[in-house]
N, C-alpha and C positions, 0 to 999 in steps of 0.2 A: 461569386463572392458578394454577399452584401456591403450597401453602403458603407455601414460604421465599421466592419473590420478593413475596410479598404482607407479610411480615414483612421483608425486605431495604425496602422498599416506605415504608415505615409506620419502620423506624430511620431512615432517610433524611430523609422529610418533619420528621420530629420534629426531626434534627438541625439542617434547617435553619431550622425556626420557631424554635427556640431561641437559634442563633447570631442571629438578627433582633429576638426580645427581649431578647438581651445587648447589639447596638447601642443597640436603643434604650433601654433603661436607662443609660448608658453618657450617650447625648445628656440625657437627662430630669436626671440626675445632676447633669449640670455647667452645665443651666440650674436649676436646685434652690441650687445654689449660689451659682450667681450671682445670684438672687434672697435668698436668706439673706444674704449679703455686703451686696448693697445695702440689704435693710433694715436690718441693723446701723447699717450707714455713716451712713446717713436720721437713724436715731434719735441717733445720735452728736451729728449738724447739730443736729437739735432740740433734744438737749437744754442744750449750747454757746450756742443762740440762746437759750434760755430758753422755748420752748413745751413742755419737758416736763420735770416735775420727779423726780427718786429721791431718797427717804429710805431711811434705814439699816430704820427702823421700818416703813415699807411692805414693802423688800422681804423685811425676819423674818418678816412675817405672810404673804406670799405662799405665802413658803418651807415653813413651818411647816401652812398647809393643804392646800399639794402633797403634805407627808409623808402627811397624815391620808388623803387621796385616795389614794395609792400603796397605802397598809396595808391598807386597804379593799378595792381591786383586785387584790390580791396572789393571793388563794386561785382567782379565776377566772384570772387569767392561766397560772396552776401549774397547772391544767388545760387549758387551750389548747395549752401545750406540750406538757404530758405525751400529749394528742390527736394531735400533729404528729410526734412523735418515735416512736409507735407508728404510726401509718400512714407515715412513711417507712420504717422497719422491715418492713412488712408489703412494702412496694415499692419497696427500695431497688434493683434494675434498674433502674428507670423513672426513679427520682429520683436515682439516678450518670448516667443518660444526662443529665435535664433538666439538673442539676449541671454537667455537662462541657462541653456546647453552650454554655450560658449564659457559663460564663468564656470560653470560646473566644469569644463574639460579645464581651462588656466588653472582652478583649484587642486586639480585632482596630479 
């Protein structure tokens, strides 16, 4: 088998695993949601009936250790990207193809 159909070959397959991971992202998404929806709603019930309580002062101090966590995680995450943004750099063919397939399957 020649080169270019072996690479006609290989754009092909890829497009279409792609278009099949943007389905199913697409499915995975809008049950993601509807499970986030429903646990909202849950907690809504709950706390209406009275088995779960919020104060002002619980959730300041929640809030206030999430910052401390975030600031903390901050200088690895700024690496992680700066990791992801140079390697799609390095292949950005590969990752316009994966890119393209993917919305075309969410779309579809």
């Amino acid at each position: 088998m020649p080169v270019a159909e072996l690479i006609v070959t290989q754009i092909v397959m890829r497009g279409m695993t792609d278009w099949y991971a943007g389905i199913l992202f697409q499915k995975v998404g809008k049950l993601t949601a509807t499970a986030v929806g429903g646990g909202f709603l849950l907690l809504l019930i709950a706390s209406h009936s009275g088995y779960v309580t919020f104060t002002n002062k619980d959730v300041n101090k929640t809030k206030m250790q999430s910052k401390k966590q975030a600031n903390k995680a901050a200088p690895e995450r700024n690496s992680i990207i700066e990791q992801a943004i140079r390697c799609l750099r390095e292949n950005i063919v590969i990752s316009s193809g994966f890119v393209g397939s993917f919305l075309v399957g969410t779309a579809s």
